[in-house]
C-alpha positions as CSV (number, residue, x, y, z in Angstrom):
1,X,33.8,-25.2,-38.4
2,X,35.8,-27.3,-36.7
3,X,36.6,-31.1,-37.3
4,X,36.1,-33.4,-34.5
5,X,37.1,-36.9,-34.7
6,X,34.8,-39.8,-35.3
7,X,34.1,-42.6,-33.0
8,X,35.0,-44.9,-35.4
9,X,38.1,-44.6,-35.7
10,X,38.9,-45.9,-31.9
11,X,36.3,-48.7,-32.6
12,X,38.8,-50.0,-35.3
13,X,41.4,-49.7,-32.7
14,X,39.3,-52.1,-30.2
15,X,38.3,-54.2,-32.9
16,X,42.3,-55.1,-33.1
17,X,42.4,-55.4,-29.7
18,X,39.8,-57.6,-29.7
19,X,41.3,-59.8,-32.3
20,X,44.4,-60.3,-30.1
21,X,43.5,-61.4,-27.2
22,X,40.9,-63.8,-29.4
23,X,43.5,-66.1,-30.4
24,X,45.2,-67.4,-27.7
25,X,43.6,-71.0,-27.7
26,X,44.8,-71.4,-31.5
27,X,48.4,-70.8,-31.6
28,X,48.5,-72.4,-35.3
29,X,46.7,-69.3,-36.6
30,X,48.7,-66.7,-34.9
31,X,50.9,-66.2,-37.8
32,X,48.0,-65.9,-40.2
33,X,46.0,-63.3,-37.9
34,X,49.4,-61.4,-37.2
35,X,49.8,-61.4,-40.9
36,X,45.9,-60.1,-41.7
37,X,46.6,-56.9,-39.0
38,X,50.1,-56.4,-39.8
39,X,50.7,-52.1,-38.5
40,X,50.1,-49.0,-40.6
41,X,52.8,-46.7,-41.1
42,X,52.5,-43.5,-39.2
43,X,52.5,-41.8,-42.5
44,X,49.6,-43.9,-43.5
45,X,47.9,-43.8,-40.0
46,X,45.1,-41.6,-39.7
47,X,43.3,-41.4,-37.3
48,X,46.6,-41.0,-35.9
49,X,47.3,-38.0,-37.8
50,X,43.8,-36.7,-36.7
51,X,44.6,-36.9,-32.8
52,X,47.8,-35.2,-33.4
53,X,46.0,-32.1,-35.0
54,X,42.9,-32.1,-32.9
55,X,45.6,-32.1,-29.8
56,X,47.2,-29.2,-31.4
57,X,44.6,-27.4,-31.6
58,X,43.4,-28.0,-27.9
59,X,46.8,-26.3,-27.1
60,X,46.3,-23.7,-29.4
61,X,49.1,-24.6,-31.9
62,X,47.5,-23.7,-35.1
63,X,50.7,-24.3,-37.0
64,X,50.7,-27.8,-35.6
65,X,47.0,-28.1,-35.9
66,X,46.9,-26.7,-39.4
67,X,50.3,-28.8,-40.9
68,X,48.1,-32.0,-39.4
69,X,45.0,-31.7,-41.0
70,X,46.4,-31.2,-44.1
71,X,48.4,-34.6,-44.2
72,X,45.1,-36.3,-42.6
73,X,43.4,-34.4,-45.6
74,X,45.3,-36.2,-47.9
75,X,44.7,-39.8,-46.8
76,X,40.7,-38.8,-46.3
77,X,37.6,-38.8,-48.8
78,X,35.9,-36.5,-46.1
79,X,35.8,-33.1,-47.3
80,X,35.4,-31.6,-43.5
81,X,39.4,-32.4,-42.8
82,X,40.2,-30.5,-46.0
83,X,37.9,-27.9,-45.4
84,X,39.7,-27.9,-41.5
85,X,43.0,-27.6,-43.0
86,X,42.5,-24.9,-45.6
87,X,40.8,-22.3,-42.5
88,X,43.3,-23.5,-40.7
89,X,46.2,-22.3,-42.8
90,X,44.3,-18.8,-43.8
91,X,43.8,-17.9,-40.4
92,X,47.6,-18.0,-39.7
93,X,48.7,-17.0,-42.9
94,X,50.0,-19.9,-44.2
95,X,49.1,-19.6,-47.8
96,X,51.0,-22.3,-49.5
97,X,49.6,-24.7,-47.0
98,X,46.4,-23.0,-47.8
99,X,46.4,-23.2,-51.4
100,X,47.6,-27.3,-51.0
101,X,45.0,-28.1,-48.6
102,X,42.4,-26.1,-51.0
103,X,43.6,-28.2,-53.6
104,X,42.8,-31.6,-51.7
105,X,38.5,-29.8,-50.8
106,X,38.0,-29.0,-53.9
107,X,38.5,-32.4,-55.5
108,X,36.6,-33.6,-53.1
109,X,34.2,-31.1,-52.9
110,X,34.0,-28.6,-55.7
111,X,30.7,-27.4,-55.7
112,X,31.1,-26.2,-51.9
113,X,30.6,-22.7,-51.5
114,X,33.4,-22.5,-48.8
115,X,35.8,-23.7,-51.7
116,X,35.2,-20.5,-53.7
117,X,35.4,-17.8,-50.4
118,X,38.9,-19.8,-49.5
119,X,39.9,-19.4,-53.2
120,X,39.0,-15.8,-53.0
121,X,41.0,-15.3,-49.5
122,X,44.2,-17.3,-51.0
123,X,44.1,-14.5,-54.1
124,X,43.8,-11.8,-52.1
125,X,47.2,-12.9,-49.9
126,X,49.0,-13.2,-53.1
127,X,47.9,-10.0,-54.3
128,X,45.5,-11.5,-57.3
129,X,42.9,-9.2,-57.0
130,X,41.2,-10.1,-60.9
131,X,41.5,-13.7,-59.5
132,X,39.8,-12.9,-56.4
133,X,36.7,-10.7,-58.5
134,X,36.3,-13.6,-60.3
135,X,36.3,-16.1,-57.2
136,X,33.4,-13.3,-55.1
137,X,31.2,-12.6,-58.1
138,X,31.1,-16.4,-58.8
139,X,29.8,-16.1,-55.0
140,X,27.1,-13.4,-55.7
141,X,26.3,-15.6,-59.2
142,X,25.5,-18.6,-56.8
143,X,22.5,-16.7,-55.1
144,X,23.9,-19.4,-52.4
145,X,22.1,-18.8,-49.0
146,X,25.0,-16.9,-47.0
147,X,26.5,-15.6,-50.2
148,X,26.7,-12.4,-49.4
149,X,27.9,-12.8,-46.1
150,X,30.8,-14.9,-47.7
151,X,32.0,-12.1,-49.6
152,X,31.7,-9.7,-46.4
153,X,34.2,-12.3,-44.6
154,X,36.7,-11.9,-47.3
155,X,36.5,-8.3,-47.6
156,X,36.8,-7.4,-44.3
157,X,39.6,-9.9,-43.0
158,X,41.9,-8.3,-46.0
159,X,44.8,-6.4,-44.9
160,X,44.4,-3.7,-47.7
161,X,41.2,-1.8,-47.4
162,X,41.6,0.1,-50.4
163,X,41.8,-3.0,-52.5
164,X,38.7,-4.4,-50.3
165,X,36.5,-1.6,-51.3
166,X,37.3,-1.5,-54.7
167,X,36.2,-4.7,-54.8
168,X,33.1,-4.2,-53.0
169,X,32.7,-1.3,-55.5
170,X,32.4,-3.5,-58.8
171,X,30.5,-6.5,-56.8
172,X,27.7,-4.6,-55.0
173,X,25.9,-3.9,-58.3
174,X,21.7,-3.7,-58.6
175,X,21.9,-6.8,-60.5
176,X,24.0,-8.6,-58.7
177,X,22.3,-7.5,-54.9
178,X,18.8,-8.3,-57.0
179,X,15.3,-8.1,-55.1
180,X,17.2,-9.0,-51.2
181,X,16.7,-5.6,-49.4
182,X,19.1,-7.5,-46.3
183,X,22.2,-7.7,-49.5
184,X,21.8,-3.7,-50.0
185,X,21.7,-3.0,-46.0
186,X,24.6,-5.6,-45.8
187,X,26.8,-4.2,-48.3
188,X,26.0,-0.7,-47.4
189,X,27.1,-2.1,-43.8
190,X,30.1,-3.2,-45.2
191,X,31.2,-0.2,-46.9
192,X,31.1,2.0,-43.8
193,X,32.9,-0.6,-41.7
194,X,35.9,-0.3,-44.6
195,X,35.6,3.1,-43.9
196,X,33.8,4.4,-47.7
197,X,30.8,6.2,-46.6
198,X,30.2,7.6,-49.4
199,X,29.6,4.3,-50.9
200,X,27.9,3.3,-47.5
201,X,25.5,5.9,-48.6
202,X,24.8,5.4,-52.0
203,X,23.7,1.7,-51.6
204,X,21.4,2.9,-48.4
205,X,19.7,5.7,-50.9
206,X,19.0,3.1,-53.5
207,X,18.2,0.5,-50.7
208,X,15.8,2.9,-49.9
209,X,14.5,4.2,-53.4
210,X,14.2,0.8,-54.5
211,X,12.3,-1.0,-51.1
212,X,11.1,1.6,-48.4
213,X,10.8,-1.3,-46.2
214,X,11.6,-1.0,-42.5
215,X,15.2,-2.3,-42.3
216,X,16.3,-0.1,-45.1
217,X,14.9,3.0,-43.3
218,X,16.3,2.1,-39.9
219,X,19.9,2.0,-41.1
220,X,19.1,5.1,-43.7
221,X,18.5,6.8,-40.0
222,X,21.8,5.1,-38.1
223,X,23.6,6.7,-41.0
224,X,22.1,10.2,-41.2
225,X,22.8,9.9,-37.4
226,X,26.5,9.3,-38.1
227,X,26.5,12.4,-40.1
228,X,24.8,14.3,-37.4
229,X,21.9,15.0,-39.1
230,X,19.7,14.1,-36.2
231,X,16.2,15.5,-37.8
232,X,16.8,13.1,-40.9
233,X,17.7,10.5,-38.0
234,X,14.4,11.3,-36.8
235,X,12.5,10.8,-39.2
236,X,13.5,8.1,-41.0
237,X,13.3,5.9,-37.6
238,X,9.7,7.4,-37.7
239,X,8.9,6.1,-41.6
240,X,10.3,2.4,-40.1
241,X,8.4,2.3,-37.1
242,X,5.6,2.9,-39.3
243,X,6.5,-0.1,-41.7
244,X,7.0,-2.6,-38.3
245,X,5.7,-0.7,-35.5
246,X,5.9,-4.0,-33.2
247,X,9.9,-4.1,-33.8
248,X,11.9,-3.8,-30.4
249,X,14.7,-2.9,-31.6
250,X,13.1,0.0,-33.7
251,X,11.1,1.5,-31.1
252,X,14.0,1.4,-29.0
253,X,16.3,2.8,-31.4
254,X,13.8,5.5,-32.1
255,X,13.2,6.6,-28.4
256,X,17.5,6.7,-28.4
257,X,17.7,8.6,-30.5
258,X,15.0,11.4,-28.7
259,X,16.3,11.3,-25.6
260,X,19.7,12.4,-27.4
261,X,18.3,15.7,-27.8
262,X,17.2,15.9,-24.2
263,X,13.8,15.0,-25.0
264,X,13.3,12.1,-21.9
265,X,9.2,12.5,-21.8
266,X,9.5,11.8,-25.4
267,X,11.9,9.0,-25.4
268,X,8.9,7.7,-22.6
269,X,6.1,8.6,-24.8
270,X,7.6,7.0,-27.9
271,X,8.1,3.2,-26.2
272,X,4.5,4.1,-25.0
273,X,3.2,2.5,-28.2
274,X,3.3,-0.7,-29.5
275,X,3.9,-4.0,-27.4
276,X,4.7,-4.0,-23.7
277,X,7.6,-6.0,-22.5
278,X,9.6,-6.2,-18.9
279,X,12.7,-4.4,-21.2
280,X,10.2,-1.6,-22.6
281,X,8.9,-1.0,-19.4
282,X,12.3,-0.9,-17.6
283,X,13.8,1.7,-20.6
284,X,10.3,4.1,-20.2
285,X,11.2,3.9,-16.4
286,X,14.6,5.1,-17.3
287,X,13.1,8.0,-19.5
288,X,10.6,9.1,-17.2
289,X,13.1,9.0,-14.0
290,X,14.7,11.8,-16.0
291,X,12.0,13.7,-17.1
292,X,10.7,17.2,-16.0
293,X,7.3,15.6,-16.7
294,X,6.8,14.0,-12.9
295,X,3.2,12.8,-14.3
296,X,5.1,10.2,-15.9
297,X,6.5,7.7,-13.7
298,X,3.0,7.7,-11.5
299,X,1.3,7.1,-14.8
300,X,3.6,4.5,-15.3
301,X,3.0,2.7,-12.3
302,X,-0.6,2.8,-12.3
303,X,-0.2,1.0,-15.8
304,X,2.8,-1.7,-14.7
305,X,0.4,-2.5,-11.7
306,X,-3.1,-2.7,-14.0
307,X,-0.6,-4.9,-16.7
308,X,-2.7,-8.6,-16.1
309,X,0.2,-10.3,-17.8
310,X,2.2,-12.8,-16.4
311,X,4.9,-11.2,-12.9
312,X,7.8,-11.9,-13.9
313,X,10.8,-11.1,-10.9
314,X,12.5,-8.4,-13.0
315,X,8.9,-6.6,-13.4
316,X,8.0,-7.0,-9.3
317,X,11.4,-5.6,-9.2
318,X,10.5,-2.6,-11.6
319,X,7.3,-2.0,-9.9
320,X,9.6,-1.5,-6.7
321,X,12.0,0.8,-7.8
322,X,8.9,3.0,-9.4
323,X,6.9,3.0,-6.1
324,X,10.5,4.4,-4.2
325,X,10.6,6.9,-7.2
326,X,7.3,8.3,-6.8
327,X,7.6,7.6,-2.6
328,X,5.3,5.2,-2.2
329,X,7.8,3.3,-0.1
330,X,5.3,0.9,1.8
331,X,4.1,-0.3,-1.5
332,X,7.7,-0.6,-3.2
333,X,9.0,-2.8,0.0
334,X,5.3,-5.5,-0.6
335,X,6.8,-5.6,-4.7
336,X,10.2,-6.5,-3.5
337,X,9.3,-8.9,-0.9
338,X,7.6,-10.9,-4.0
339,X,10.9,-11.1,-6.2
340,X,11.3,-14.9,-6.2
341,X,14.6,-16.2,-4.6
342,X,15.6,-18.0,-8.3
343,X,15.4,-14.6,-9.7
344,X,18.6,-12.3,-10.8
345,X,17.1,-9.1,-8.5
346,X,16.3,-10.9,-5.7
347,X,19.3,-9.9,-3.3
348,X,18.8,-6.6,-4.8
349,X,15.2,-6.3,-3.7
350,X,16.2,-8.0,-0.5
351,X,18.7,-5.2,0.1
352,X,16.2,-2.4,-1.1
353,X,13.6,-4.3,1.9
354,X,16.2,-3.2,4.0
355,X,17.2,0.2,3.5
356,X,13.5,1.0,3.4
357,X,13.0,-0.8,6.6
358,X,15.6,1.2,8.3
359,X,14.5,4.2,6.7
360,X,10.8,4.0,8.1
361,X,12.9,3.4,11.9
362,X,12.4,-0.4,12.6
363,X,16.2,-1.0,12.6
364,X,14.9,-4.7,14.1
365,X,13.4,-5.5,11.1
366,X,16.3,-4.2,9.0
367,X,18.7,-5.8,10.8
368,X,16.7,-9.3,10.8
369,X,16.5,-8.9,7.0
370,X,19.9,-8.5,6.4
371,X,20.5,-11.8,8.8
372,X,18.2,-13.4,6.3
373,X,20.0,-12.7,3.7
374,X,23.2,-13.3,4.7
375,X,22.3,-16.6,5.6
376,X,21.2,-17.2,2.2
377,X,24.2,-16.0,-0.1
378,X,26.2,-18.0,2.4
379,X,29.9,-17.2,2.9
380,X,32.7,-16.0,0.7
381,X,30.7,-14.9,-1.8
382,X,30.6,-11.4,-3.4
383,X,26.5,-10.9,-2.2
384,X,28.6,-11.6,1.3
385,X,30.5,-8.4,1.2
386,X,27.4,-6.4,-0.3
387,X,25.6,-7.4,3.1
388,X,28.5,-6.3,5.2
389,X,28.7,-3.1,3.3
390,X,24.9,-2.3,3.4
391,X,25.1,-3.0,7.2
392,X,27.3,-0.7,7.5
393,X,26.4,2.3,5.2
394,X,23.3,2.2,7.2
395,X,25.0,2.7,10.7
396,X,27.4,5.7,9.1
397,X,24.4,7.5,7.8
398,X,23.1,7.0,11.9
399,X,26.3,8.7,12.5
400,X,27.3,5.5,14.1
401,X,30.8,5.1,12.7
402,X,32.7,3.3,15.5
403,X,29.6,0.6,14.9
404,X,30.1,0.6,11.3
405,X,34.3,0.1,11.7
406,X,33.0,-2.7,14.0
407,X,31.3,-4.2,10.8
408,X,33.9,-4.0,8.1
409,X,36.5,-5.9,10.9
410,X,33.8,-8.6,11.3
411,X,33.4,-9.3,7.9
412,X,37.2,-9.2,7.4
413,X,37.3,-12.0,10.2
414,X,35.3,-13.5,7.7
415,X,36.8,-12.7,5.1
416,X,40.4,-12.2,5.1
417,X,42.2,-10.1,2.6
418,X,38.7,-8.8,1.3
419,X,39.6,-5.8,-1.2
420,X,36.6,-4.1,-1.3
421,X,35.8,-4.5,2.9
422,X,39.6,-3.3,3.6
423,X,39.2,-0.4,1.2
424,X,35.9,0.8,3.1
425,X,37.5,0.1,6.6
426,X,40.1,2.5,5.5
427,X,38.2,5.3,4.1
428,X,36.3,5.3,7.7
429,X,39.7,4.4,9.6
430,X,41.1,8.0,8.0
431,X,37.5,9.9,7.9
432,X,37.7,8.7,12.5
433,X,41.5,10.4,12.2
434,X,43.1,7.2,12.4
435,X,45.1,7.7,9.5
436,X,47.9,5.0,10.3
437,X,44.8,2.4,10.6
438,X,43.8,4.0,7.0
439,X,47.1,3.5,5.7
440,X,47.7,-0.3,6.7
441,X,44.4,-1.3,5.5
442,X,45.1,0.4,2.2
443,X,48.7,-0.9,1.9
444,X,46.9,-4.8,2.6
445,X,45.2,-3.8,-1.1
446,X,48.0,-2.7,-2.5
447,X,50.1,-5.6,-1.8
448,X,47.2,-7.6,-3.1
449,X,47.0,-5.3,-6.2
450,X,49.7,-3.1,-6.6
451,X,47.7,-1.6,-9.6
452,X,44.7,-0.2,-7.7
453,X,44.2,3.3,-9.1
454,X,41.8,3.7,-6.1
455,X,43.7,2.5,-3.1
456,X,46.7,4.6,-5.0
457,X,44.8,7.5,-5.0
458,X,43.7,7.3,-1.7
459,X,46.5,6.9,0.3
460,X,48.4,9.2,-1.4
461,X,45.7,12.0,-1.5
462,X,45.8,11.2,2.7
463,X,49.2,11.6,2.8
464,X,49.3,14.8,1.1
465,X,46.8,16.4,2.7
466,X,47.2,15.0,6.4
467,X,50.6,14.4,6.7
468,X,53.8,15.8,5.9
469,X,54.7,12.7,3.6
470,X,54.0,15.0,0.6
471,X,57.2,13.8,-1.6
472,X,55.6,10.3,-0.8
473,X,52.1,11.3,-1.8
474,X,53.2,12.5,-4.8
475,X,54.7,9.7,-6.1
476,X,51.8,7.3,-5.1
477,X,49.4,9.8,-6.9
478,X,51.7,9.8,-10.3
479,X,51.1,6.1,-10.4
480,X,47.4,6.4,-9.9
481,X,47.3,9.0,-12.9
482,X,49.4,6.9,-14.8
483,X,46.7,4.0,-15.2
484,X,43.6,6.5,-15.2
485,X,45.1,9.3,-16.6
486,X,41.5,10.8,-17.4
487,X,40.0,9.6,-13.4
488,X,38.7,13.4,-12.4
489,X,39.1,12.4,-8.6
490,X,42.9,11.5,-9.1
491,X,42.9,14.4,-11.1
492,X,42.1,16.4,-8.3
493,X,44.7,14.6,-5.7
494,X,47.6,15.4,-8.0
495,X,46.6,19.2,-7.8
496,X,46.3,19.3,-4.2
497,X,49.9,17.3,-4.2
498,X,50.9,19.5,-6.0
499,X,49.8,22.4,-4.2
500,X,51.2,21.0,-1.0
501,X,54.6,20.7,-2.9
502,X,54.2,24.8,-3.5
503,X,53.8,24.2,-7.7
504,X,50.9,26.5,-7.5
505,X,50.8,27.3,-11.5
506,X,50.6,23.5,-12.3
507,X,48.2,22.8,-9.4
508,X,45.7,25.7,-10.7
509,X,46.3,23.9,-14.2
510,X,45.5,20.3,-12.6
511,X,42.8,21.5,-10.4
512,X,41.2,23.1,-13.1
513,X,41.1,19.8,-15.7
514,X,39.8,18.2,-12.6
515,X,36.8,20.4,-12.1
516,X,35.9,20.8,-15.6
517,X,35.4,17.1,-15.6
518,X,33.7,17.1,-12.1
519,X,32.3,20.6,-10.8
520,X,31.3,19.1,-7.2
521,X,32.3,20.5,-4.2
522,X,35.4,19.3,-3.0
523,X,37.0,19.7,-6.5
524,X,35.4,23.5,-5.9
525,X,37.3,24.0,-2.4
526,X,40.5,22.8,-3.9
527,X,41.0,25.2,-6.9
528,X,39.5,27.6,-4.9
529,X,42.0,27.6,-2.0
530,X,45.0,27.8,-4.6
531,X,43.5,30.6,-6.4
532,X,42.8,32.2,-2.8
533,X,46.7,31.8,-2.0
534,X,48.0,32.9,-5.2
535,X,45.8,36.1,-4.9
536,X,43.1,35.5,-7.6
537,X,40.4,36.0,-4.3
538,X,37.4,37.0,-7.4
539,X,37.9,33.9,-8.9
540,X,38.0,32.0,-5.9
541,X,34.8,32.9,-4.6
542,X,33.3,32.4,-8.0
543,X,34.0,28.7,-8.0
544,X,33.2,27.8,-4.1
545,X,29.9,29.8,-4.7
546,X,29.1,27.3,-8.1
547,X,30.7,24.6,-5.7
548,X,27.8,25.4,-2.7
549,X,25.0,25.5,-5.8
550,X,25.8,21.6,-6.1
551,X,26.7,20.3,-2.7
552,X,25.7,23.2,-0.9
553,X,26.6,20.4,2.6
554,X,30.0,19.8,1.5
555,X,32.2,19.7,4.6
556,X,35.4,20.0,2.5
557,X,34.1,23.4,1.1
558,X,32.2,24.7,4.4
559,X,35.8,24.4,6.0
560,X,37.3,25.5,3.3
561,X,35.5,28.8,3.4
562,X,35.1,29.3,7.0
563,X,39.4,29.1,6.8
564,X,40.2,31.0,4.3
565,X,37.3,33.7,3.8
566,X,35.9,34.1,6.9
């Protein structure tokens, strides 16, 4: 909580001001009135002192803040300031200033249950722990709403966790947690985020024994899952959905946990029961999309579109994306068309209007719709450069890629500087064999963000592979790998520097991290064109024939093949 000053103590400060400028016809009672207003010292002053400390803390100066409040705490009945001072001083560590402030709430206030937790916290700093067990169970005693709670703060803001969970240990008894299934789950909760499952455990069992109500099965199931025991997962999420089969966050939890083992149709069947909401149908969606069982998502539909409940924008945008999946395109463009303007998806739909548009070959209509849009997101705005993008991708996949350069310079005319436009021009620019055009645009991001692991990567992938710059390449590569050490794609451009360099062994090595992470088909050409060179042919062929099972189009690859093994 924290303290904010009262509006009273300005009004005493206009009263004075008041009285001042009052008494100018009278000058025989100036002396008296200057006598019955006569200053407090700035010791004394406080709502002085409480300006001062709410200004600190504005700024962030705890110490400041903290040091204030408790001298305002002194000269105040109000049990908030001293209560502001003591948090104060235990959040930076101050625990002399703590224990002084404490001192100053508790005479005001000792039957606050804050006063015991701070008590508690102060003993625990000073290493007191009997002190602090007799502060937390007084806490537990209370059967104070937020009790509980209270002694979770303490425990798990103390430095020592071995001292925390011994604690925790002798507090969490049956008599103390009493008849409150949510004190068993929370302590049990507690216990594993201190890190003693085994006590995380035993409090679940006898949560569970002693309830068998729905929350105590749901985390019995979160913590078989830690252990991997996915079957007792299973079906102890079951027994709670059974308790509270309406519950969101069970069903959801429940279907989780089934698709986990690969199970999608049964993730989809699972949310299938119980209440229907926008978020259930959006997760079955996601199930079904990656099912084997395509009866699903057309079942699915069917039922979205029967639904009589109210439209909201996020369903009309569901239905959409469903009626693409399942190629009804005609019907998915009519759902989009009705996302309301005020709605989160409606540029998205927009945008999906259009692709679909161009898709069935009325580029007018495409075209027009993006001109609609555009005029509604207005300029310099993030939706701007989606448009310009869109417009674009759509031209590229028309093999129109002069056009689409065309687009990413207009938009830059727009938009100066863009990142995202520059880095798109470039990657067409260098794909058109205009590398130097590639390399200023991507040297523009780069002095913009010097730490772009992407523009890194791709300029010195370019280099390496279509210049002679490879020394160069390199070094912009390194950088890349040094902020995503783990990207597979940079991965990859090191290798092929490094190839290019003649390392062969440490390229192979790189090349092969790289594909492990991502098997797709340019990866495949890579490794397999430095295994080719350094004789391992077998093993070559091996990995551009997985590399054609995925991306069997791959120009990288086809080239790659048509060089080397042809």
């Amino acid at each position: 909580m924290f303290f904010r000053l009262a509006a009273m103590g300005f009004a005493g400060l206009v009263v004075l001001a008041g009285c001042s400028s009052s008494v100018q016809t009278r000058p025989d009672r100036v002396s008296a009135v200057t006598q019955s207003v006569s200053p407090v010292p700035p010791e004394r002053d406080l709502p002085l002192k409480l300006i001062a400390a709410e200004y600190a803390l504005q700024k962030n100066d705890l110490e400041s803040a903290a040091e204030g409040y408790a001298e305002a705490a002194e000269l105040s009945p109000n049990p908030a300031i001293a209560e502001q001072a003591t948090r104060l001083a235990l959040a930076i560590r101050q625990t002399p200033l703590a224990r002084k402030a404490l001192q100053r709430w508790k005479a005001l206030a000792p039957d606050s249950p804050g006063v015991l937790q701070a008590s508690a916290w102060i003993a625990l700093s000073e290493g007191e722990t009997e002190r602090a067990f007799t502060e937390l169970e007084a806490i537990a005693k209370s059967d104070a709403d937020g009790g509980w709670r209270s002694i979770a703060q303490v425990l798990i803001g103390t430095e020592d966790k071995g001292q925390a969970t011994a604690l925790l240990n002798r507090l969490a008894t049956p008599e103390r947690l009493g008849e409150n299934d949510q004190n068993w789950i929370a302590m049990s909760q507690l216990a594993f985020k201190l890190g003693d499952k085994k006590l995380a455990n035993q409090l679940s069992e006898n949560a569970l024994a002693r309830f068998e109500s729905a929350d105590t099965y749901a985390w019995s199931a979160q913590l078989a899952l830690d252990s991997e025991d996915k079957p007792l997962a299973r079906k102890r999420f079951g027994e709670a959905l059974k308790r509270d089969p309406e519950s969101l966050r069970l069903r959801t939890g429940y279907a989780a946990l089934i698709a986990e083992t690969g199970d999608y149709a049964g993730a989809a069947k699972a949310l299938s029961r119980g209440k229907q909401t926008d978020v259930v149908y959006a997760a079955r969606a996601a199930y079904a999309a990656r099912s084997d069982d395509k009866t699903l998502l057309p079942a699915l539909y069917l039922e979205i579109e029967s639904d009589d409940g109210d439209r909201s924008g996020k369903r009309l945008f569901l239905l959409g994306q469903i009626a693409e999946l399942i190629e009804k395109n005609a019907a998915a463009a009519r759902w989009y068309r009705q996302v309301p303007e005020d709605d989160e998806n409606w540029l998205d739909a927009g945008m999906r209007v259009v692709v679909l548009s161009d898709q069935q070959g009325d580029t007018k209509a495409a075209q027009a719709k993006i001109n609609e849009l555009r005029l509604a997101v207005g300029t310099d705005t993030r939706e701007t450069v989606d448009l310009y993008l869109l417009e674009a991708d759509l031209l590229i996949r028309k093999s129109r890629k002069r056009d689409a350069l065309a687009v990413y310079s207009r938009g830059l005319d727009l938009l100066p500087g863009e990142q995202r436009l520059l880095y798109a021009r470039a990657m067409l620019s260098i794909e058109l064999d205009d590398i130097a055009a590639g390399e200023r645009d991507l040297r523009s991001v780069l002095a913009e963000d010097p730490d772009s692991a992407d523009a890194l990567n791709a300029l010195g992938y370019t280099l390496a592979d279509r210049t002679d710059r490879i020394v160069e390449a390199n070094e912009l590569i390194e950088r890349a790998i040094s902020i995503k050490p783990d990207e597979p794609a940079i991965i990859d451009s090191y290798g092929w520097a490094q190839y290019r360099l003649g390392n062969l062994d440490k390229a192979i090595k790189l090349l092969r991290r790289a594909y492990a992470k991502q098997p797709d088909g340019e990866v495949a050409a890579h490794l397999g064109e430095v295994l080719w060179v350094k004789g391992e042919r077998d093993e070559a062929r091996r990995i551009w024939a997985e590399g054609r099972e995925k991306d069997a189009e791959n120009k990288v690859l086809l080239e790659t093949m048509k060089r080397l093994a042809s």
